[in-house]
Residue frames relative to the residue before (quaternion, step in Angstrom):
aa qw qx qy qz dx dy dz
X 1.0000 0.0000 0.0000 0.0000 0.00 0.00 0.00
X 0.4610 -0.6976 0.4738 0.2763 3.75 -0.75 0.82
X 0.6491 -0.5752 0.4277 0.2548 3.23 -1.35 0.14
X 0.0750 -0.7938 0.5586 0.2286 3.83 -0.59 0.34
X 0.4980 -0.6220 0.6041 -0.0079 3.49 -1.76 0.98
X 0.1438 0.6727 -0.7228 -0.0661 3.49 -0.18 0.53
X 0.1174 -0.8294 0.5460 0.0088 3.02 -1.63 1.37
X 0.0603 -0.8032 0.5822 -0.1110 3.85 -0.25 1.54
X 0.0047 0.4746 -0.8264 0.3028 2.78 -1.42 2.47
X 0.3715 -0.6514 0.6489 0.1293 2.96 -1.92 0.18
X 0.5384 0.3933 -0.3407 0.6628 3.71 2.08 0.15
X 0.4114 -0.7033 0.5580 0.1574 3.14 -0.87 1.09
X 0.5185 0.5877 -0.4671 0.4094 3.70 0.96 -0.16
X 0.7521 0.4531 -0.2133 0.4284 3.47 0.78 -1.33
X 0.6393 0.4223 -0.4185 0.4877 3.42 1.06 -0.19
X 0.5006 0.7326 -0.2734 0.3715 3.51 1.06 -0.03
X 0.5500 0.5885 -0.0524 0.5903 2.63 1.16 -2.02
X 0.6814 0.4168 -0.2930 0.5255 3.89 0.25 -1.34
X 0.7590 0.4283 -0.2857 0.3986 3.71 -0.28 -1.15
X 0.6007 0.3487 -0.4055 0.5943 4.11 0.90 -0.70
X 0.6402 0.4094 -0.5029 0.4117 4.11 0.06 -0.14
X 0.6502 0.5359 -0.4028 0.3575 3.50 0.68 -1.48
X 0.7580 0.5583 -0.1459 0.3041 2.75 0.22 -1.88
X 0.5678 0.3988 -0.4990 0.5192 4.38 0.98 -0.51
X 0.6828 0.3508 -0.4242 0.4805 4.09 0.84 -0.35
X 0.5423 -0.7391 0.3099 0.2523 3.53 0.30 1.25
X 0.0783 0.6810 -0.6879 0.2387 3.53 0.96 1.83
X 0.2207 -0.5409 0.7600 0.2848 2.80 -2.37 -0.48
X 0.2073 -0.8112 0.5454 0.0399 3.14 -0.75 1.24
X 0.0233 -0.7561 0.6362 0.1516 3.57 -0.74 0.98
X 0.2230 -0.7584 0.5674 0.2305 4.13 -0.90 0.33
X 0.0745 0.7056 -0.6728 -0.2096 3.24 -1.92 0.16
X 0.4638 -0.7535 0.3158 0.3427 3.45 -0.90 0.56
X 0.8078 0.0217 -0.1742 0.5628 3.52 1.16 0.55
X 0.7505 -0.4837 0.1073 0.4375 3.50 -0.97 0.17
X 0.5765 0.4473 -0.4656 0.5008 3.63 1.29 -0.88
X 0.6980 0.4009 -0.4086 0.4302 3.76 0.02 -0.31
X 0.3756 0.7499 -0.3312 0.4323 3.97 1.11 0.35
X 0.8449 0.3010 0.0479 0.4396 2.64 0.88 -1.89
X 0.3212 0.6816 -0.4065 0.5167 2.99 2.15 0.17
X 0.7388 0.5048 -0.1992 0.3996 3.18 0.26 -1.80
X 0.7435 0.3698 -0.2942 0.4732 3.64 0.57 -0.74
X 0.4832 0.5040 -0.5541 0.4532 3.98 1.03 0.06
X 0.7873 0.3102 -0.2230 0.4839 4.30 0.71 -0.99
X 0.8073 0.3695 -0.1838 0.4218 3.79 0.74 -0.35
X 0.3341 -0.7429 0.5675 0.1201 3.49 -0.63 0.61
X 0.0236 0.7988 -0.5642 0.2072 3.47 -0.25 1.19
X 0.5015 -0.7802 0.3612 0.0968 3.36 -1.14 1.24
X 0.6697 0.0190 0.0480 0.7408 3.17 1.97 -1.28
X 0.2132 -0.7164 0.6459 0.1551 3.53 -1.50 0.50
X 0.2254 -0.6302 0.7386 0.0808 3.66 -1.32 1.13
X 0.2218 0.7672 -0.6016 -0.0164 3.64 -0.93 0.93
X 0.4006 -0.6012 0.5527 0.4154 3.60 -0.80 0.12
X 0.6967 -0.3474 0.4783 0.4063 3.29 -2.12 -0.03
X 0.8928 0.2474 0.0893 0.3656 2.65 -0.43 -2.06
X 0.1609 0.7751 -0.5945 0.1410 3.60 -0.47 1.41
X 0.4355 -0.5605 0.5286 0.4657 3.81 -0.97 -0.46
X 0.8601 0.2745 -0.3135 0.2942 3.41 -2.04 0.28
X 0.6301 -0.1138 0.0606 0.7658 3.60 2.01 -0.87
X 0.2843 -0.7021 0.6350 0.1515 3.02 -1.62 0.87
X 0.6862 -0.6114 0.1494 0.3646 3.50 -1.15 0.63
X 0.6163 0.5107 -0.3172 0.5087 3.42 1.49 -0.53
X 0.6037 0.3292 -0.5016 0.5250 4.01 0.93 0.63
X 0.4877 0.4360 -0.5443 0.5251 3.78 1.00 -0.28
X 0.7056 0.4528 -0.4574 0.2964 4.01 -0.15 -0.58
X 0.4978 0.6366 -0.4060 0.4268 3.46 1.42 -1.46
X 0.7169 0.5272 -0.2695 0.3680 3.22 0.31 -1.86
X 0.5664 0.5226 -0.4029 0.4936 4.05 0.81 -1.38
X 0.7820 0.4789 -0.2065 0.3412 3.35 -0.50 -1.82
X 0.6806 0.3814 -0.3702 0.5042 4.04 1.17 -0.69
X 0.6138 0.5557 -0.3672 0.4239 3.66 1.03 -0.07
X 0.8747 -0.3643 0.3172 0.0392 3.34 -1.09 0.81
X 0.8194 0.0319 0.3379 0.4619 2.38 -0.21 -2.49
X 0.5641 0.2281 -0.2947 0.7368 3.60 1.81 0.99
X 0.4546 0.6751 -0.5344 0.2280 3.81 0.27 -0.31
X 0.7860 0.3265 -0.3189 0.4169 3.51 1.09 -0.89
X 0.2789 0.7503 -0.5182 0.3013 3.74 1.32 0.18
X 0.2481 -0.8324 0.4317 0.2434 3.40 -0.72 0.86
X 0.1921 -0.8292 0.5149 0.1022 3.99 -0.18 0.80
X 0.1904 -0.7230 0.6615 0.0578 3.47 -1.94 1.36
X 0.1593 -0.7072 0.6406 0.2532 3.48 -0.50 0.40
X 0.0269 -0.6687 0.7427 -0.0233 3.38 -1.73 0.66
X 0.0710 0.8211 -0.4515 0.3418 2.60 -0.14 1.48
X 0.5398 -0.6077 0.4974 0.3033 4.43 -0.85 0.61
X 0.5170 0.6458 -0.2605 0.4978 3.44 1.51 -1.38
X 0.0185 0.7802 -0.6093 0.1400 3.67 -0.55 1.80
X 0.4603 0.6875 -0.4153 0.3781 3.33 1.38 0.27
X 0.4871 -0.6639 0.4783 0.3052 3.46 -1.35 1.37
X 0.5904 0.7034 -0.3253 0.2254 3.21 0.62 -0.87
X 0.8005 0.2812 -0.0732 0.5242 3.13 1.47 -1.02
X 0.3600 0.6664 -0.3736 0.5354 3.22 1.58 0.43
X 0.7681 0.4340 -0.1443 0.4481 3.20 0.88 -1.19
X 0.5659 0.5193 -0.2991 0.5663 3.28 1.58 -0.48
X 0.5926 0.4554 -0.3467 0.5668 3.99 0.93 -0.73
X 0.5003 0.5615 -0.3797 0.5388 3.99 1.08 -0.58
X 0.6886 0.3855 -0.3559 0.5007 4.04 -0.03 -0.78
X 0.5208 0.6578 -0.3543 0.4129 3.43 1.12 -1.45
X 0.5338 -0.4608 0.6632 0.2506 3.49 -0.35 -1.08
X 0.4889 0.5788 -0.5464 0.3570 4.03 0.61 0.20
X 0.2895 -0.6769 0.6153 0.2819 3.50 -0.98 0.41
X 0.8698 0.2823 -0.0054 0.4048 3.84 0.78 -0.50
X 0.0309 0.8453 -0.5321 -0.0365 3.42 -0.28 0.53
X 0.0705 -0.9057 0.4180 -0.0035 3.53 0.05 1.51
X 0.4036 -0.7655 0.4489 0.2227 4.02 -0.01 0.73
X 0.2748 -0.7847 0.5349 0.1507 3.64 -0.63 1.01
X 0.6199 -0.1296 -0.7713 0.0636 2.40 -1.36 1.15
X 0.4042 -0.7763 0.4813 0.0476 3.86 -1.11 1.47
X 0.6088 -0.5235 0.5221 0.2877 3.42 -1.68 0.16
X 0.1606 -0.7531 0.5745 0.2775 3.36 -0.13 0.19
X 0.5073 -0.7825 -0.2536 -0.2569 3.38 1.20 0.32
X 0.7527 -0.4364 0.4807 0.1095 2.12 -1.95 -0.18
X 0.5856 0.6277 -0.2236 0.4616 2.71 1.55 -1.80
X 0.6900 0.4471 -0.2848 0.4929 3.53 0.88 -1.90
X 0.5491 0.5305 -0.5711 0.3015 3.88 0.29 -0.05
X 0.6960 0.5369 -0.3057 0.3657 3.27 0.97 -1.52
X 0.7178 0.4608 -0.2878 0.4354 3.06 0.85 -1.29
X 0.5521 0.5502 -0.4357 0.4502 3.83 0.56 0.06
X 0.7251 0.5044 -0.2181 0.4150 3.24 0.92 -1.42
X 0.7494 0.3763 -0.3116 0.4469 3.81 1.47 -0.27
X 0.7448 0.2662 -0.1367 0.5965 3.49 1.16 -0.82
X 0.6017 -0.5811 0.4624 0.2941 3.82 0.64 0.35
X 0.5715 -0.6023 0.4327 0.3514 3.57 -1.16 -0.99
């Protein structure tokens, strides 16, 4: 059985863009368009890795991680930010967080699918 992806942007291009890259390395990709709608997706769906951006409305990805990483039952989900946001400062802060990856937009697709092979398999 393949692997699911919850992807969370707030540009539908990029979640687009993600899901045609994920998805030729036989992922299932589920999406939300920001973090409260993230954490929706992870109360009904079991998902292997998360791809979130930074900078969304209503939640941003580094309180959707807080929120992941204080939970239990998602804390060990492994998470990639992709994200415009090239500052160390907050890299390093998504580091303490629990991200495994900080990936710079505009991205390989890939690339991306290397990493993501190289953490959750197929």
């Amino acid at each position: 059985m393949g692997k699911t992806i919850l992807v969370v942007d707030d540009a539908q291009t990029i979640r687009h863009l993600t899901r045609f890259a994920l998805s030729k390395g036989g992922y299932t990709v589920v999406e939300a368009e920001d973090g409260v709608q993230g954490l929706q997706v992870l109360e009904k769906t079991k998902v292997d890795l998360i791809i979130s951006d930074l900078n969304m409305p209503n939640m941003n990805g580094l309180d959707m991680c807080r929120a992941i990483k204080a939970n239990g039952r998602t804390k060990h989900i492994p998470i990639f930010m992709l994200t415009t946001e090239s500052s160390q400062e907050v890299a390093l802060q998504g580091k303490e967080i629990g991200i495994m990856a900080w990936i710079v937009k505009p991205f390989y697709p890939e690339k991306l699918l290397a990493a993501v092979h190289k953490v959750v398999g197929v």
